[in-house]
N, C-alpha and C positions, 0 to 999 in steps of 0.2 A: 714306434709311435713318434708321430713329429713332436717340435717343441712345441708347434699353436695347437695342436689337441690336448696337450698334457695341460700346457697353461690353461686353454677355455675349463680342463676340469675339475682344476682347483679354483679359479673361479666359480664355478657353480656348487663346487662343496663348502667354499668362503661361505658364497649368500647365504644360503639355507643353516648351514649353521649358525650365520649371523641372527635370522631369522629365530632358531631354538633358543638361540641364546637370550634373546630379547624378551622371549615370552616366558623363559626360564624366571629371568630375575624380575619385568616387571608386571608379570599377569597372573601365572600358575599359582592357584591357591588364594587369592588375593581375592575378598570379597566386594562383587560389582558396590558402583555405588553411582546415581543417578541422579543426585542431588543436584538442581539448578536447571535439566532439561524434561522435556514436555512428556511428559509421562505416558502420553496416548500417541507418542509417535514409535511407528515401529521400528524405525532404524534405530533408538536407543541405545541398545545394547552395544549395536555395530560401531558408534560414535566414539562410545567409551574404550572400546577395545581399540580401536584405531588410533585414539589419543596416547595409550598406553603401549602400542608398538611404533608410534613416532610417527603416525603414516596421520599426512595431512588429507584433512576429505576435502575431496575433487570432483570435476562428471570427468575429467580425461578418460580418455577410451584408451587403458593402459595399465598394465600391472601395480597392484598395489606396491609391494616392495621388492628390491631383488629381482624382479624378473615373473613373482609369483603375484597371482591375486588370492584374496582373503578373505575366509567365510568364514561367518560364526558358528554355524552347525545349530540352527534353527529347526522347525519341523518340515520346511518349501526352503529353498533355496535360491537367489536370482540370478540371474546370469548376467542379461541386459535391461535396462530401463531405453529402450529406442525410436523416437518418434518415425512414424510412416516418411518413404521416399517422395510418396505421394498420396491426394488425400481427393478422393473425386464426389460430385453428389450430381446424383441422377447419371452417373455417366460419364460425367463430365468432369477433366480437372480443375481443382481448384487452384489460384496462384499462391505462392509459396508466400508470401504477403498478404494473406487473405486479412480482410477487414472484418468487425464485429458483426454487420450486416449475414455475411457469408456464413460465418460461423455459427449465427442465429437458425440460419437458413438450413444447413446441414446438421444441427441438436434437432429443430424440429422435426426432421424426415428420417433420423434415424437414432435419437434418445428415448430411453427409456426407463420411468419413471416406476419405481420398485417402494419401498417402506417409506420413503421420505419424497419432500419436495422438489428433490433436485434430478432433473431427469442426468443417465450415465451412457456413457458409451465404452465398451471392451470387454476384455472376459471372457476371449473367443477361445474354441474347442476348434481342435482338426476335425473336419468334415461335420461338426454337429453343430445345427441350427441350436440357435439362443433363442427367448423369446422375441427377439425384437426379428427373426427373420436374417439372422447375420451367421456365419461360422469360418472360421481360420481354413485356408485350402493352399497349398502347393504344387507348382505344375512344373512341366517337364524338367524346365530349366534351373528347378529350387527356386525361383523367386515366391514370397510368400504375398497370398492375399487377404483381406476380407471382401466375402461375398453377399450381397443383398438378394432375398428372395421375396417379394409381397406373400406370394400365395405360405411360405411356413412364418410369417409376421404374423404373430397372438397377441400384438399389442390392439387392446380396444376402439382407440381413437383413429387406426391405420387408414380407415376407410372415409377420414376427415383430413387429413394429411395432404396440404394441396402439392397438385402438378406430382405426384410422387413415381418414377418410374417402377412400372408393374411389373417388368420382365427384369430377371438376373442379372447384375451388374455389381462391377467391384465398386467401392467406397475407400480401401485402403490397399496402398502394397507397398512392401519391401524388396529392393533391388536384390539381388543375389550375391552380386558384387559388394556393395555397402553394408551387411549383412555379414559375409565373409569376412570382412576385413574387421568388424567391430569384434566378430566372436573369435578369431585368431590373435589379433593383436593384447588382448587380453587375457585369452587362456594359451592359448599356444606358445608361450615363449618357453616355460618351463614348468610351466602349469599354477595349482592351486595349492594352498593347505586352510582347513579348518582349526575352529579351535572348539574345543568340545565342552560343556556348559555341566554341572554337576550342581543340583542347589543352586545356590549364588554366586557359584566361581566358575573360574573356567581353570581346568584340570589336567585336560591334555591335547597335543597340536598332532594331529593329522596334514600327509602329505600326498595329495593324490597326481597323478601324470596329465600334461597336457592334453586339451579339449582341442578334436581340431574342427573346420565347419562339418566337413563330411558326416563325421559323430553326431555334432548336434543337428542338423537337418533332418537326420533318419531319425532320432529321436522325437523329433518334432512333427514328423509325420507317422508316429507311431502313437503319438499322445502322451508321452511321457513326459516334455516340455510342451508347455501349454503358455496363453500370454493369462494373465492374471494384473492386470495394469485395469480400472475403472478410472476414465475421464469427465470430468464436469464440466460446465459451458463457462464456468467465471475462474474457472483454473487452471493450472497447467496439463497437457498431457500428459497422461500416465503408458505406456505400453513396456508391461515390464514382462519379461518370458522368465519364467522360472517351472522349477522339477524337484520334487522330491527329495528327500536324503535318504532314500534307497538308490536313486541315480549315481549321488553325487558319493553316498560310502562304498558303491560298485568300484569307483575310480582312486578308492586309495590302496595307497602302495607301502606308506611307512608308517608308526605310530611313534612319539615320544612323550 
């Protein structure tokens, strides 16, 4: 065995150990406490825990520590939060600078207005229409899209909805390449570990093997990872892919 494989392998027993260690002394056992953050946000938990393993919250597209990223072991799991490469209406694309005009333009033609006053956009399923006439689809090349259909659109008002293109057309896509590079750079280094939630503690760290895109793609058009991200006109986009924790306990490896 060379001396740079032996070295990289102690390096990679350092992290991870460094990693148990951390959650040894300052998490395991230790009752959450929430006091001072927004009680109705769901990342809560995540915030707390990440304070308490040193790890500063970021959006970098990048392992949490060590090499690994870091789950709570929630009931859904998220992978990425990733705005669209591109964002088209009626067809057509929109500029990457789109102004509130635009934006107005494209809520109207394809939000949809459910329990409350704020119409939404996302949510999408592989191959299955929503009601607004939209669903998640993948084509030869992996890139992913969203698809507009009028004729399966249940929304009421569709038929009031000016200039609206009646025939099949994408509204969103993700490059393949930009895509790959988000969901590698994050799990593929050396992968994940969770921490597992008992009561009011967290009790024990799970270590599962790196996600590479290939994995997640076919997952993605199996249905397993679904985007679950809702967007509102006066706020930020949401488009977040997550999957179960039947997906994510398939992929562990160690327990401590």
């Amino acid at each position: 065995m060379s001396s740079d494989i032996s070295q990289n392998a102690i390096e990679i027993d350092i992290g991870k150990q460094n990693i148990i260690t951390l959650f040894n002394n300052r998490v395991k056992g230790i009752e959450i406490c929430l006091a001072g953050q927004n009680i109705n946000h769901c990342g809560k938990q995540g915030h707390w825990l990440e304070t308490k393993m040193g790890i500063k919250h970021n959006a970098k597209n990048e392992p949490d520590i060590n090499g690994y990223e870091m789950k709570t072991g929630e009931n859904v799991t998220t992978f990425i939060d990733k705005a669209p490469d591109n964002i088209f209406i009626n067809g057509a694309p929109m500029p990457k600078r789109k102004n509130k005009t635009e934006k107005i333009q494209f809520w109207e033609k394809y939000g949809c207005k459910k329990t409350t006053d704020d119409s939404t956009i996302g949510g999408w399923r592989i191959d299955q229409f929503n009601h607004s006439g939209q669903k998640l689809c993948v084509d030869a090349e992996n890139n992913v899209f969203v698809i507009y259909d009028y004729e399966h659109d249940k929304r009421e008002n569709k038929e009031t909805i000016s200039e609206i293109n009646k025939t099949p057309h994408i509204i969103m896509q993700w490059n393949v390449e930009s895509l790959q590079k988000s969901i590698e750079q994050k799990f593929n280094k050396k992968g994940f570990f969770k921490c597992i939630k008992q009561d009011n503690k967290f009790v024990k760290i799970c270590f599962g093997k790196p996600i590479t895109f290939d994995v997640w793609i076919n997952e993605l058009k199996k249905g397993v990872i679904y985007h679950d991200g809702y967007s509102k006109l006066n706020g930020r986009g949401r488009h977040v892919f997550r999957a179960s924790n039947n997906f994510w306990n398939g992929l562990l490896t160690e327990e401590y």
